[in-house]
Every structure is written in C-alpha cells, then in structure tokens.
C-alpha positions, -999 to +999 in steps of 0.1 A: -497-023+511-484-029+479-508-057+453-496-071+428-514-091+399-510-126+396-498-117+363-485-089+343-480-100+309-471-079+290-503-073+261-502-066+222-490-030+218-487-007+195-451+007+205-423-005+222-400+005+245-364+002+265-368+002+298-350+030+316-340+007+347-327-024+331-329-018+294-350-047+280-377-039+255-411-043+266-446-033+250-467-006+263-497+011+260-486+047+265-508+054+293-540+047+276-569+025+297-560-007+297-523-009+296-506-037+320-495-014+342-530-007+361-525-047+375-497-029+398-499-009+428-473+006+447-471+026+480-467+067+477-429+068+485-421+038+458-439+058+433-421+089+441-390+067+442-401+057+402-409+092+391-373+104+403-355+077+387-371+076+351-394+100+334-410+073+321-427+040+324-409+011+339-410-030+324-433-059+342-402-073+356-395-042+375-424-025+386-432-062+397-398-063+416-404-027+433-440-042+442-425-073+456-405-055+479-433-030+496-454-063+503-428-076+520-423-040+537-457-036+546-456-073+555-430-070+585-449-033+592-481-051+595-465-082+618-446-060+644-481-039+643-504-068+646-524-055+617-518-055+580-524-028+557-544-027+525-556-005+498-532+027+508-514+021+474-514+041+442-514+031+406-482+022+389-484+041+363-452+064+356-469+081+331-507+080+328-529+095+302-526+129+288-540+144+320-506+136+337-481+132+311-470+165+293-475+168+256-468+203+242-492+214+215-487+195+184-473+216+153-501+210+132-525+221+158-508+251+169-504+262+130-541+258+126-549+280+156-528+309+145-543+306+113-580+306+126-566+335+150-556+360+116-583+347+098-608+358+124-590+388+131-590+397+094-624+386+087-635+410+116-621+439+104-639+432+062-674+429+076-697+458+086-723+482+075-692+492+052-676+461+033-642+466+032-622+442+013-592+424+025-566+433+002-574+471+007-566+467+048-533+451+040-522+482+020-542+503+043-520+492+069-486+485+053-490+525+041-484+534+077-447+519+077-421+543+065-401+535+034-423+514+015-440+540+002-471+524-003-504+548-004-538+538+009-561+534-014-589+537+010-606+577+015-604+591+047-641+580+058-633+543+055-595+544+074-616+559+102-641+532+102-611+505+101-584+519+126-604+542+147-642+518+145-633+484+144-597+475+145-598+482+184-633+463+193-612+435+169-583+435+197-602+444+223-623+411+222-592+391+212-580+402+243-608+404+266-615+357+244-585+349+247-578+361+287-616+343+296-606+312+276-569+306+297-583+319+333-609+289+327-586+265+313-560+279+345-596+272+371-606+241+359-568+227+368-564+241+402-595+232+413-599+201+390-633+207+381-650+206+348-670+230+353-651+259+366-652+290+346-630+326+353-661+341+374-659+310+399-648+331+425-669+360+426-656+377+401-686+383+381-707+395+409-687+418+426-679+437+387-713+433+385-721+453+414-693+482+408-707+488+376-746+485+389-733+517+414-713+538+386-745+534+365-771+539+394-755+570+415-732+593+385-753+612+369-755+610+327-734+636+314-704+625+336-671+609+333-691+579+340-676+559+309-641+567+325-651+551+363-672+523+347-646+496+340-623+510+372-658+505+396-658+471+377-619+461+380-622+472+421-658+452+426-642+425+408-611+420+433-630+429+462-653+400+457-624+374+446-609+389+481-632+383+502-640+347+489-605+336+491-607+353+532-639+334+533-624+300+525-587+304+540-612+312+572-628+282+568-608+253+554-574+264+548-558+274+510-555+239+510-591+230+510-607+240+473-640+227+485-639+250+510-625+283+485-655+268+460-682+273+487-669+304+494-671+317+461-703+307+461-717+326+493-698+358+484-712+359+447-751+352+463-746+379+484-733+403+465-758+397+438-788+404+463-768+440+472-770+447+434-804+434+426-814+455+462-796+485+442-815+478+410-850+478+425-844+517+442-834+529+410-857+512+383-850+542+355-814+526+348-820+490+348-815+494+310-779+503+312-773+478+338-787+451+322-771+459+290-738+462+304-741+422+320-744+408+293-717+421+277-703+437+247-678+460+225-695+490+210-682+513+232-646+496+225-612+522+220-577+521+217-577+542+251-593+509+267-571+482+246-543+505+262-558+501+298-563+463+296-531+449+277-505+455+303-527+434+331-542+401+301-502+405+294-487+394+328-521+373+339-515+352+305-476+351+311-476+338+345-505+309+336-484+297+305-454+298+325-473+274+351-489+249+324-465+221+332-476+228+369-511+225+359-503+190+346-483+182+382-517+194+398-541+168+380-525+139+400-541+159+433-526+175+463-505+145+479-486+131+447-483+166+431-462+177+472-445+147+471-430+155+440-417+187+455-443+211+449-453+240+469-492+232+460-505+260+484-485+287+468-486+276+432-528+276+438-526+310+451-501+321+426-530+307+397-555+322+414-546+355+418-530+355+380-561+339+359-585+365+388-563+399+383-566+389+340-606+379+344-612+416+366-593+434+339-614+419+309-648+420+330-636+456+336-638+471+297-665+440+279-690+433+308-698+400+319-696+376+291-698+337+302-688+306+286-661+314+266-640+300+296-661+267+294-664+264+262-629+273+242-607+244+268-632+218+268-631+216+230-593+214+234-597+189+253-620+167+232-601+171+199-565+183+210-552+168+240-562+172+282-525+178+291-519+216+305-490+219+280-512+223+248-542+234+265-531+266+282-514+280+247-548+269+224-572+281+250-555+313+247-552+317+209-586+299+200-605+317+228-592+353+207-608+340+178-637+327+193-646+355+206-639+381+178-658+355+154-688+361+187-683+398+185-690+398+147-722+377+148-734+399+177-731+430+155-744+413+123-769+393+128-795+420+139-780+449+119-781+476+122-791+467+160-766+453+181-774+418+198-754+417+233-723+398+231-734+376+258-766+363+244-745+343+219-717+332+239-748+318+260-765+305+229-739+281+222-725+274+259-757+265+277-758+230+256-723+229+255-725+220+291-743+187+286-712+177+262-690+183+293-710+160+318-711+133+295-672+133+280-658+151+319-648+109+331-633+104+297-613+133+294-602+129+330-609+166+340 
C-alpha cells in the first residue's frame, strides 16, 4: 500500500532541478538523508514504472500523484479482499545516495591515483640495500628503446639488481594489490557485506592447503618452486568449488547467506586437513608458515608472466560489471525488477574476482586485508558508488601494496619481515573504522 506524507514540501536545497515528467523546477537534496523524497512510498511496480521513465528524481507534485493513485489501487485490492495492505512499499527515491546512484571516479581523484600508482612504483624500484636514484632508472630504461640512442649510465651489477631483482617483485605485487583490492571491492557488492574480503569463499584455505602438501611431501632439491603456486592455484579453486556446491546444495545461488555459511564450513575444514598435515610433518612448518603469510622474495618475470593473463581478464570482467555492482546494492528484488539476471551476474562476479584472487594467492601467499582495507578507504573519502570504486580499488590497491612490499623488505634489513605481518599491522584496526562508518557508508 502506497503512504503518503501529509506534506511534501519541498525543503531549502542546495540545487535545483526540472522535473523530467512535467518540467517544473523543484529543489532537491540529491539523494542525501533527509531529502523530501523519503515522506513517499510507493509499491515495487510504480517504482519500476519511475526508474523506466526518468533516470532521475521526480517533483512533490508527481511522486505525490503516482502515490495517490497506488492508495487508491491498493484501496479497491484491499476492499474486494476484505483486508487492506500496509507497509509492502518502497522508498521513493529515484535516485538514492551514492550507493545507488552511479558516479564515475572524479578526475581529480583518478589523476591522484595514477600518480600515487608511478610514484610508488618508482619509489620501489630507488630503495634497497643498493640506492639507486631516480633519474638513473629512467635512462636505464629509455636505453632499451631503439633509436634514441640513449646509454645507461648504470654498470652491469646494478641493471641486474633493477630489471632482473626488483622491477619484477615491483609488478608482481602491483599485480598480486591491485587484483586483492577489486576482488574485495567485487565481494563486498555481491554479497553486500562490509566485511567481505577475496578469501571469503575458501579461497585462502584451500591455497593454503595445496601449498602445505607441495612443501610437506616434494622433497628439497625439486621442482618444488615450479608446483608451488600451481598446488596453490588448484587448492584454491577446489575450495571456492566446493563452497559454491555447498551452498547451491543448500540455499540456492540465490541465497548468499547460505554461499557465506558455506564458505565458512569448507575453509574450517580444510584448515583442520592442513593443520592435521602440519603436525605429521613438524621439520617444514617453517616453510609453511612463511609462505601464509605472504611475500615477494622469490618474485620473477617467469611468475609476472604466469599471473598477468588470469588478474587481466578477472580485473576486466569486474570493471566491466561496476555499474552492475551499483544495480546490486538496491538487493535482489529491485535490482530483477529492473531487468537483471541477479543469479548469473553473482556467479559471473564470483567466479571472476575467485579465478583473479587463486591466481594472486598462487605466486604471493596469503596476504589479508588489502581487500578490506584499499575499498573501504574509497569509500570514506571517494565515493560508495561501484563506478569509482572498482577502478580506485584497483589502482590504489597496486600501490598499496608495492608501498607494503617495500616496508616489509626495509624495515628489518637486511632480514625480510613477511609481507603479511604488515598488511595485518594496519588492517586489524582498520576493522573497527568499518563497523563504526559501515551504516553511513551504506555498505
């Protein structure tokens, strides 16, 4: 049954607009809380009705006039029924807040992330038991393009430790940030929850596990460098498989509580089989261990090779779904009565953001947060519409975690701190920003 408020004057506003239906000028507040708009509530096929006849919001008088006529439809419904209906409405809005309406990333944001992106990249490649300067990388690498005829002016030893050393742990971790960063910007739409990261599934556990039985039953000496991140991609997918069996099983594709639960329940037991492996084989708990929690030293162009082609199509297919990730935040019913195929573009996401998180997991270990951390903080300076998130998570998140990568190879030099340890260092209270902003953002 449609309500309608005894009055919807229209309030002081800060911009004005034409109404698409009838023309006059009205004031709005863009979607923000508070705007006159939230005093009207129509039924689901009216607001369908509104969204396919303007792309944007509607005056007093006629959201009022399309609310007059469903109480009078639910009146007559509710009168040859002998009951009356109430509270199976939906808010008025045309376009809510950034959660719903699509903003693309704003130019001075996306300049700024590139430009944090080289700057990280660069700043990467200059730091080391070897300072390397800026200025001597640039002609280091414009001396490999023919006809400039530019010469290096670093020796032999040093191009080694820039091309061959760190420029592929640089892109490697660009690649492995930036593919963590959109898989948990792509989770936290699909299953709208704020807390959703790219192991949510069972990724993490069952990568976990193929690696715990390359490093527990090949024997040192072996090609066991070469299996380690294939063990890892194929433990990885068999988890995420059997999770997404699990809940189908269960509750449908439909059902994400269901798929969540599931995830759950596959990643507990597969951790038991791995900590069960770990315990009969105590001698290589070391390498184990060291390869959780994450990292880059053993990082080649042979494994940015191996990688790029899968974070490629993964990130291609999620930015090419970021306006359906906005569609998505108005929940299941209003994003199929819009027209969407919600169960297939879930599975489509899912599978996408999984095969991109296996494939990083695969080559840098498990390495948590960066999906947690990189989106939310998009979110609370940015904008919480898929549009600019998707593109920034996937930018920032590079830089985040090359700028990670640097600190874990500094900071304890000339040891190496685990990659993970600082991703956790700064995540673990980052989680108490996102319970206390997750209403206000809307995610």
């Amino acid at each position: 049954m449609a309500v309608v408020a005894a009055t919807v004057d229209q309030p002081s506003s800060s911009r004005r607009k034409l109404c698409p239906s009838c023309a006059a000028e009205y004031g709005c507040g863009d979607g923000e809380p508070g705007c006159w708009c939230e005093a009207v509530v129509l039924a689901r096929e009216t607001l369908t009705e509104l969204r396919a006849l303007a792309d944007d919001c509607l005056c007093p008088a006629c959201l009022a006039g399309f609310a007059e006529r469903d109480a009078s439809r639910a009146g007559a419904a509710g009168e040859a029924n002998g009951t009356a209906r109430a509270g199976s409405g939906h808010w008025a809005k045309a376009i809510p807040h950034d959660a719903i309406r699509a903003r693309g990333v704003p130019p001075l944001w996306g300049l700024g992330a590139l430009l944090i992106l080289v700057g990280a990249l660069l700043f990467a490649l200059t730091v080391g038991a070897v300072p390397i300067g800026t200025g001597a990388i640039a002609q280091s690498a414009l001396a490999s393009l023919p006809l400039l005829h530019i010469h290096s002016p670093l020796s032999a030893t040093n191009e080694a430790i820039v091309w061959q050393l760190r420029a592929p742990r640089v892109v490697l971790a660009a690649l492995v940030g930036g593919m963590l960063a959109i898989s948990g910007c792509a989770y936290q739409g699909v299953f709208r929850n704020p807390l959703a990261d790219p192991y949510f599934l069972g990724v993490a556990a069952g990568a976990g596990l193929g690696a715990t039985f390359v490093i527990v039953y090949t024997a040192s000496g072996t090609n066991s460098g070469e299996l380690l991140p294939i063990a890892a991609f194929a433990g990885a997918i068999v988890g995420v498989s059997a999770a997404y069996v699990l809940g189908h099983s269960v509750g449908g594709s439909h059902n994400t509580g269901a798929l969540i639960l599931a995830g759950v329940s596959v990643a507990a037991f597969l951790t038991a089989v791995q900590t069960f492996v770990q315990q009969q084989h105590t001698q290589t708990q070391t390498g184990v261990y060291s390869w959780l929690l994450g990292g880059f030293a053993s990082a080649d162009w042979q494994q940015v090779l191996l990688v790029a082609p899968y974070i490629a199509i993964s990130a291609t297919v999620l930015f090419l779904h970021r306006r359906i990730l906005d569609v998505l935040a108005l929940g299941d019913e209003e994003a199929a009565s819009l027209g969407l195929n919600v169960r297939r573009v879930r599975l489509v996401i899912v599978v996408a953001a999984t095969l991109g998180t296996a494939s990083a997991v695969a080559v840098s270990g498990l390495i948590g947060f960066v999906g947690i951390i990189v989106p939310h903080t998009i979110r609370l300076l940015v904008s919480s519409s898929y549009r600019a998130l998707v593109p920034l998570s996937l930018i920032l998140g590079a830089a985040f975690l090359v700028l990670a990568d640097v600190i874990a190879r500094t900071i304890l030099s000339p040891q190496e701190l685990p990659i993970g340890v600082i991703t956790a260092f700064f995540g673990a209270p980052f989680f108490a920003i996102v319970l206390k902003t997750a209403r206000r953002i809307g995610a």
